[in-house]
Each structure stands twice: as C-alpha cells, then as structure tokens.
C-alpha positions as CSV (number, residue, x, y, z in Angstrom):
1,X,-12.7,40.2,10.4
2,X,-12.3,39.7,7.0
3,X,-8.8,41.3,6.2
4,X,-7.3,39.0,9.2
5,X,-9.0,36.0,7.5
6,X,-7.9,37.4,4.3
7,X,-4.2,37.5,5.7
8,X,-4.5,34.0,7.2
9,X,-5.5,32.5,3.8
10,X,-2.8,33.9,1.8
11,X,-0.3,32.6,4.6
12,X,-1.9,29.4,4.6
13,X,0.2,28.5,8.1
14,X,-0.3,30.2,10.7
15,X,1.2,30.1,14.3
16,X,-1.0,29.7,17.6
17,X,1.1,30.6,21.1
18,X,0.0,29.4,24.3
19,X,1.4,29.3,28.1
20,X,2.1,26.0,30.1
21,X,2.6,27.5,33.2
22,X,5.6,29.9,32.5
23,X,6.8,28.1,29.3
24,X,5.6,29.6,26.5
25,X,4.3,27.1,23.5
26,X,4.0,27.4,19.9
27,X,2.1,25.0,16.9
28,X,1.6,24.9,13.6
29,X,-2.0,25.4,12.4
30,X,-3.6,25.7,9.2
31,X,-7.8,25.6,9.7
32,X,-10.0,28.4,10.2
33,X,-13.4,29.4,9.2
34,X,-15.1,33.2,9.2
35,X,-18.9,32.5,10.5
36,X,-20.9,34.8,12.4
37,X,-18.5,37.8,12.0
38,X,-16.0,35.4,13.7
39,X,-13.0,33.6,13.1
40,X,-13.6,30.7,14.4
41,X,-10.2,28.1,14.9
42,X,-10.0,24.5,16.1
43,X,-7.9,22.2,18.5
44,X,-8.5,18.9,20.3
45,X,-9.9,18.1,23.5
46,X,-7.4,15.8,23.7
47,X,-4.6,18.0,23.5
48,X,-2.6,20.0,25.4
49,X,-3.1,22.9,24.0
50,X,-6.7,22.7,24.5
51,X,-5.9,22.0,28.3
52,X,-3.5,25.0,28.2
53,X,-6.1,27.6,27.2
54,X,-8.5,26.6,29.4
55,X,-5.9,27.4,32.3
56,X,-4.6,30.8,30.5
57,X,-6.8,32.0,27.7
58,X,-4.5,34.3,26.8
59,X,-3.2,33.6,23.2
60,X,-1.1,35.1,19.8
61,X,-1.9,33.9,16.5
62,X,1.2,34.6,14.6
63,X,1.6,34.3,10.3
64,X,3.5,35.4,8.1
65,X,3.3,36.6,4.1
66,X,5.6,35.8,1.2
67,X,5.7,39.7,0.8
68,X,7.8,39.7,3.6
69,X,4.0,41.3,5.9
70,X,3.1,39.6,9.0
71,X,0.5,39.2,11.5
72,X,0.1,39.2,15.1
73,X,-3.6,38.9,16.7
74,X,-3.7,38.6,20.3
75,X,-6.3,38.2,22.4
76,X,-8.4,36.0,24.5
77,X,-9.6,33.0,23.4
78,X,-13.2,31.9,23.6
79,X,-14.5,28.5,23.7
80,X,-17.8,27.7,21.6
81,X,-20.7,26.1,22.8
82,X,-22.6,25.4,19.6
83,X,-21.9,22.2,17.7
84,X,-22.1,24.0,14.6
85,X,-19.0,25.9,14.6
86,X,-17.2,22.5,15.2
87,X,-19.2,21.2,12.4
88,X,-18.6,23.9,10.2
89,X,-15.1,23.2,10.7
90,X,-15.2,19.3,10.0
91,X,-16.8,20.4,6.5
92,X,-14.6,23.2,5.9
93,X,-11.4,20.8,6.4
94,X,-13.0,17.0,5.5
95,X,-9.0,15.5,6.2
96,X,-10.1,16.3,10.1
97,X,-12.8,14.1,10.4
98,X,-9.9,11.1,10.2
99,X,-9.0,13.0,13.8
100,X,-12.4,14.0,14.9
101,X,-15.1,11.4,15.1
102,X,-16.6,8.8,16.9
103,X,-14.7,6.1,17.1
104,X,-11.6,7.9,18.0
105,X,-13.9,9.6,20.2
106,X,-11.8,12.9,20.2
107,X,-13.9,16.3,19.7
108,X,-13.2,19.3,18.0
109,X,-13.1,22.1,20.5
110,X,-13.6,25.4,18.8
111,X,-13.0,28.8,19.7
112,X,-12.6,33.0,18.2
113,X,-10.1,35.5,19.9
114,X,-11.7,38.7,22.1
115,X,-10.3,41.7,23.7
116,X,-8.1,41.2,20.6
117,X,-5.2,43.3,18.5
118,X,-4.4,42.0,15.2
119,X,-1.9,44.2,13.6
120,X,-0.4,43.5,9.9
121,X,3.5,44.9,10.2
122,X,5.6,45.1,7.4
123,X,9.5,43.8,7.7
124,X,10.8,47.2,8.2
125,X,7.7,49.6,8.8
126,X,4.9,50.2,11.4
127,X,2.3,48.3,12.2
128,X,-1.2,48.5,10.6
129,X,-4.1,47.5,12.6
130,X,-6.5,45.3,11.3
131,X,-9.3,45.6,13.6
C-alpha cells in the first residue's frame, strides 16, 4: 500500500469518481491515512457521494504527479465500522473537525478500496502496477 500512499502524498489532490445512477461524478479530495495495511479515505454522511457509494461501490481514485505520472486505483469501496479509522482521520486532518463534530452532527464515514487495480502510468508509456 505504501507506494499508492506514497503517490497520493506527492500529488497532494487526488480525484474520487463515483456513479449517480448513469452519470458519472467526480470531487476533489485531499485526506487519507495508511492504518492497518489500508488506505483508509473519508467523506460525509451527509453527502452525496456517501449516498452514491452505498448504491454503487464501485469507485476510481484518480491523481496525478508534477512529473507528468499518474494514478488510477479502482476498486470497490468498503465502508468501516470502527470509530477509529474515522478518528484517526479527524487527528490526521484537525481542519475536519470544523465539518465533523457534534454540533453539526455530520459523521465522518470512512472507507479503503478492494478487488482493486492501482496502476502508476507515465504520459507516454505503460502502466506500472502498484499492487
């Protein structure tokens, strides 16, 4: 896991595509954690992209290098069930607690990719895979 975390770090934003229905969607991100030989992302439960995972867990992270190198790492994503991942997260990124907390009352949802590709492809050569 560590040369797509290593990847995603010298990026610094990365790209997470979803489906609503047949319309494909696309945000920014920028927070991750490794933990538990993991990489372990974050969205709302109050957003639609969180809604739009849990109808089609089928997702692309997608980032790209100033070397010109970029990433794609498909997969399925994977909801978490312990707090601490979330927590980790909230420590990791302290500017996200402003979002995530209780009187907003919105939760961090947190999740890792399976059944997944990542592949690191240069401008004009092949793809290496990462995995």
């Amino acid at each position: 896991m560590s040369k797509i975390g290593d990847f995603l770090k010298e990026s610094g934003v990365f790209y997470l595509a979803t489906c609503d229905g047949d319309q494909p969607k696309l945000r920014p991100l920028g927070a991750f954690l490794e933990m538990d030989d993991k990489i372990i992302f974050g969205v709302g439960d109050f957003k639609n992209v969180y809604k739009q995972m849990l109808a089609n867990p089928k997702v692309e992270i997608v980032s790209a290098k100033q070397d010109g190198h970029w990433l794609r790492y498909t997969g399925k994503a994977v909801f978490e069930t312990d707090e601490k991942y979330a927590e980790a997260m909230l420590e990791a990124s302290p500017h996200l607690r402003n979002i995530y907390n209780e009187k907003t009352g919105h939760k961090m949802m947190t999740f890792h990719i399976e059944d997944a590709t990542a592949v690191d492809i240069a401008v004009m050569g092949e793809g290496e895979s990462l995995l």
